[in-house]
C-alpha positions in Angstrom: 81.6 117.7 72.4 84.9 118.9 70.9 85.9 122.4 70.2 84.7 123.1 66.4 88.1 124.9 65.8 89.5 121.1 66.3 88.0 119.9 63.2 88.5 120.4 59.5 85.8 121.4 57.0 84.3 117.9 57.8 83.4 116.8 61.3 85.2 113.6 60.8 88.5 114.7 60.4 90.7 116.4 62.9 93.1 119.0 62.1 96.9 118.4 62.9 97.0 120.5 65.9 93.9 118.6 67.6 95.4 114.9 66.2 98.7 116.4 67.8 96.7 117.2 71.0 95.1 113.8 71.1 98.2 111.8 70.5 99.8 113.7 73.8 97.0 113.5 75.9 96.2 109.8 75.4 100.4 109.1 75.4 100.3 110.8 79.1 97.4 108.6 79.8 99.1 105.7 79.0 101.8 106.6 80.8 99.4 107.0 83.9 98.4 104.1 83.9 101.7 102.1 83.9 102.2 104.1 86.9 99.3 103.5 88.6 99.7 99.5 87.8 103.5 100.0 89.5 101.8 101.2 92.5 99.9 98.9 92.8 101.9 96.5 92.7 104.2 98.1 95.2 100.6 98.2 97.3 100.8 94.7 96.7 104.1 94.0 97.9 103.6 96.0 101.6 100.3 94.5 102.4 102.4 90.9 102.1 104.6 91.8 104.0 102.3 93.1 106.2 100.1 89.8 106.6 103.9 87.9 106.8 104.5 90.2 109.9 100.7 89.2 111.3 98.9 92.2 110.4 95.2 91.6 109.5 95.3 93.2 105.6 91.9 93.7 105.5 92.1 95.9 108.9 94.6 97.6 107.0 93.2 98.8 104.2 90.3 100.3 106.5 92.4 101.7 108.5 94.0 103.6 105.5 90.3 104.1 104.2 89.4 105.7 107.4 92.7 107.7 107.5 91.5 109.5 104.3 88.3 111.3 105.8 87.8 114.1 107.5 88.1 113.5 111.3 84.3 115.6 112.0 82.7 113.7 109.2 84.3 110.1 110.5 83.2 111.0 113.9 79.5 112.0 112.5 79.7 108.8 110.7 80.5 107.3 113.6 77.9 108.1 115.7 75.5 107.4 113.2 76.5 104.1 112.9 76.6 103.7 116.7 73.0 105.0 117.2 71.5 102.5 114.5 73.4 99.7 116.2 72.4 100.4 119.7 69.0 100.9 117.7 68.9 97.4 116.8 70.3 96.1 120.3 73.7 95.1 118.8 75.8 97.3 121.5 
């Protein structure tokens, strides 16, 4: 819930400050996202050139995934995994 101090006598109305506030804030949103639609695109762009090159994309993009965690917690992981699989006689 907004701050009370953001509001004029009435709830509905916002004072110039706060309509100030709001106009930034969703303005540096905005601009967020056009960034974040560049990068992708640029993502885009790399993983073609990528699959051009012969690289498996979708090995890729796990192997970024897996670049993001915490070596301990993708070994635990890992071992999990591995005991459920030998579990189930797949390895």
């Amino acid at each position: 819930m907004p701050d009370d101090a953001a509001f004029d006598s009435s709830p509905d109305v916002l004072t110039s400050t706060a309509q100030g506030r709001l106009r930034t804030i969703v303005e540096r949103l905005e601009r967020l996202e056009e960034d974040k639609a560049a990068i992708a695109g640029d993502m885009k762009e790399v993983f073609a050139e990528a699959k051009g090159e012969g690289y498996d994309v979708k090995t890729l993009r796990k192997v970024l995934r897996i670049r993001k965690q915490d070596k301990a917690k993708r070994q635990e992981e890992e071992a999990i995994l591995d005991l459920y699989l030998s579990a189930l006689g797949e390895i």
